[in-house]
C-alpha positions as MATLAB code, in Angstrom:
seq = 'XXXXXXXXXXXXXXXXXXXXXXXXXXXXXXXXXXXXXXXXXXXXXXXXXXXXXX';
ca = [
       4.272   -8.908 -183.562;
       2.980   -6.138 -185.225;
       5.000   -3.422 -186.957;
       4.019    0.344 -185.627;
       5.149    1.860 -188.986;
       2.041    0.027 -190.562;
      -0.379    2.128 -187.464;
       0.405    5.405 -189.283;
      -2.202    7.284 -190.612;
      -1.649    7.804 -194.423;
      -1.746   11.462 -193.749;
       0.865   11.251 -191.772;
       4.469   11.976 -193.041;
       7.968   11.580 -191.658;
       9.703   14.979 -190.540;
      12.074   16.281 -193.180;
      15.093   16.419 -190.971;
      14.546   12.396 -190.812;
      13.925   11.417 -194.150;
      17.426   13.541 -194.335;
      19.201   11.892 -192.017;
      17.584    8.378 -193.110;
      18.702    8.546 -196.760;
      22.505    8.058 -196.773;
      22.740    8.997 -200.545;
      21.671   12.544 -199.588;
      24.065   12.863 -196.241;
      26.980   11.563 -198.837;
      25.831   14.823 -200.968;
      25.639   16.830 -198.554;
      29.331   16.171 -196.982;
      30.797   16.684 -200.046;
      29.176   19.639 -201.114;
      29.307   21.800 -197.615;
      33.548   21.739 -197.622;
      34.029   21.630 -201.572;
      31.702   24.891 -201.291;
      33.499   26.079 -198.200;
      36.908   25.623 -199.706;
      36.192   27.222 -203.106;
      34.947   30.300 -201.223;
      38.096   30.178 -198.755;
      40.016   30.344 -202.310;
      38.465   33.419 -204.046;
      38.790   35.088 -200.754;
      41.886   34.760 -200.427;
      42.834   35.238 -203.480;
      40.983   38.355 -203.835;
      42.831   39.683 -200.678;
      46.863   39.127 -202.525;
      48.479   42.363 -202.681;
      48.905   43.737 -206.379;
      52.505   43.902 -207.402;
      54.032   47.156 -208.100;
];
């Protein structure tokens, strides 16, 4: 039973799409970044777009 992993060239390297999608640390990160980004830019915009009182 032998493990294909280990018949890998060294030179050979994962894609970086997997080792994203393998790490859950960084997919963590990354869906709590996106919509805390998203929402603070939601915010200024719509703040920016109150009407000034007269």
């Amino acid at each position: 039973m032998s493990d294909e992993s280990t018949n890998l060239p060294e030179s050979e390297r994962l894609p970086t799409m997997q080792r994203i999608l393998d790490n859950p640390f960084i997919l963590l990160f990354i869906g709590v970044l996106f919509p805390a980004v998203f929402y603070i830019i939601w915010g200024i915009v719509e703040i920016v777009n109150i009407p000034i009182a007269q």
